[in-house]
FIPA-423805 format. One record per residue (C-alpha): residue number from 1; residue in one letter; chain; x, y, z. Coordinates in pm, 1 decimal. Layout:
N
+-----+------+-----+----------+----------+----------+
! seq ! type ! mol !       xx !       yy !       zz !
+-----+------+-----+----------+----------+----------+
! NUM !    A !   A !        X !        Y !        Z !
...
+-----+------+-----+----------+----------+----------+
This chain:
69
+-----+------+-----+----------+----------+----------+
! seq ! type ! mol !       xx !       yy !       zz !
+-----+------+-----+----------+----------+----------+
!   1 !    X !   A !  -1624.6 !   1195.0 !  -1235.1 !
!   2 !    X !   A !  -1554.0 !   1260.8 !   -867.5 !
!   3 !    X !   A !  -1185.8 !   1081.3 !   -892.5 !
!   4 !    X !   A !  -1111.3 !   1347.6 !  -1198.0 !
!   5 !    X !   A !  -1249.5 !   1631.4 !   -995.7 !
!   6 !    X !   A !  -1028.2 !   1572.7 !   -684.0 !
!   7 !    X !   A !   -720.6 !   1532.6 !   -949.7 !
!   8 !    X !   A !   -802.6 !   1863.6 !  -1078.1 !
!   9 !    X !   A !   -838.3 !   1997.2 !   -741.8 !
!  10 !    X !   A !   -494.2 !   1837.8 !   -592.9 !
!  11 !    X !   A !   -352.7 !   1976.2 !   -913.8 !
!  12 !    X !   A !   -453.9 !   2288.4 !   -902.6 !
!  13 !    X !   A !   -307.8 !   2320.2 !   -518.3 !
!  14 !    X !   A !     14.1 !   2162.7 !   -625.6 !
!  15 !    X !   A !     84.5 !   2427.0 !   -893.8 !
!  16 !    X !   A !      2.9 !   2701.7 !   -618.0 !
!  17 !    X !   A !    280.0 !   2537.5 !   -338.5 !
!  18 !    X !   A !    646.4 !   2695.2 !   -378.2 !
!  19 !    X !   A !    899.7 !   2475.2 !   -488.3 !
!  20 !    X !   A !   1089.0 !   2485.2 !   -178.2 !
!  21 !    X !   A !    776.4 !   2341.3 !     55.6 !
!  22 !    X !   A !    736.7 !   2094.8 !   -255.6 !
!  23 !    X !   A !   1019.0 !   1958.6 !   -221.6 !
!  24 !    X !   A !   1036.7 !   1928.8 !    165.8 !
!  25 !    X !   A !    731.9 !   1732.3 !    132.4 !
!  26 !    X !   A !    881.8 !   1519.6 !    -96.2 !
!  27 !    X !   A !   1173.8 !   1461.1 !    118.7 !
!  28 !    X !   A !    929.8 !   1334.6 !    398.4 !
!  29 !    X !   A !    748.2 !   1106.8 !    187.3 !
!  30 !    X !   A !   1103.9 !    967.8 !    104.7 !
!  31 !    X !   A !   1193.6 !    991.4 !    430.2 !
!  32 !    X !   A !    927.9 !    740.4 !    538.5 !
!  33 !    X !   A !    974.2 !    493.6 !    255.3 !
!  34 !    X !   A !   1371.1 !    489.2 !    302.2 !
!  35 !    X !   A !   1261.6 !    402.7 !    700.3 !
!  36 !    X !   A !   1058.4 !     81.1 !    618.0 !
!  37 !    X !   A !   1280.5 !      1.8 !    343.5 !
!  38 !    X !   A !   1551.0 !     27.3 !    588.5 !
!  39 !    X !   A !   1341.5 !   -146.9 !    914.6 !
!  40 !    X !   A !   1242.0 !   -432.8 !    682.0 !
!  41 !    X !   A !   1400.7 !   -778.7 !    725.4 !
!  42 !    X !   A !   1524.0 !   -788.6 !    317.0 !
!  43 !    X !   A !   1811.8 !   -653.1 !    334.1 !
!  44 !    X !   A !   1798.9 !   -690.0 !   -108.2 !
!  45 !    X !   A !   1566.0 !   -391.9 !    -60.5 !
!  46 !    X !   A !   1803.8 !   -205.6 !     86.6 !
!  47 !    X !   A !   2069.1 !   -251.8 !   -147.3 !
!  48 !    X !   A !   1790.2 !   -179.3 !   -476.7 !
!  49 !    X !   A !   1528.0 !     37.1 !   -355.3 !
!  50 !    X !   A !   1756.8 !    304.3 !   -131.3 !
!  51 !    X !   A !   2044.1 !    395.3 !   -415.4 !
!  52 !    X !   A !   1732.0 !    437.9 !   -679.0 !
!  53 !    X !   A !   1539.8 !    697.4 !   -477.3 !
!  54 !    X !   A !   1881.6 !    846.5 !   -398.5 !
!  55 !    X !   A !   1980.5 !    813.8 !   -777.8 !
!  56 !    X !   A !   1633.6 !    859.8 !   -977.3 !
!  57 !    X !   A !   1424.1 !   1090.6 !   -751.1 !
!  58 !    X !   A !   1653.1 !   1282.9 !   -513.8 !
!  59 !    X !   A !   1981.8 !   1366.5 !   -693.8 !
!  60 !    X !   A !   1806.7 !   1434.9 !  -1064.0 !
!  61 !    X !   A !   1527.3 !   1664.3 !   -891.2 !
!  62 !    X !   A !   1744.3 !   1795.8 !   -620.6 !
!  63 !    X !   A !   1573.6 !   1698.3 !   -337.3 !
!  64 !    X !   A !   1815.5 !   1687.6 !    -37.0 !
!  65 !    X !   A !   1836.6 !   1419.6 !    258.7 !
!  66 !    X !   A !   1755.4 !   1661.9 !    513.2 !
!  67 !    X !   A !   1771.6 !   1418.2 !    789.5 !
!  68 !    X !   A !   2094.3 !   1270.6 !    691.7 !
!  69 !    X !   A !   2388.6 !   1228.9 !    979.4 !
+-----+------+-----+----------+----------+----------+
């Protein structure tokens, strides 16, 4: 019951967040799995996991690499 009401709740202040701050907090959450994905010793990670969220979350949504160089 209390896991359903705190869905509802985080729900209901999703749907009330522009798009734009949506998306930059997407970005950041991104942001910070691209960096340990990156940091990590696998490098097989970085070849699979990077080009998907770049492919299947950031490009199809349009959520930019804001911290790109």
């Amino acid at each position: 019951m209390v896991k359903k009401m705190i869905q509802l709740i985080v729900a209901s202040l999703l749907e009330q967040l522009p798009p734009d701050k949506v998306k930059q907090a997407v970005d950041m959450a991104l942001d910070k799995i691209e960096d340990m994905v990156a940091a990590s010793d696998n490098k097989l990670d970085d070849m699979l996991i990077l080009p998907l969220i770049k492919k299947v979350i950031r490009e199809p949504f349009g959520i930019e690499d804001n911290d790109e160089e």
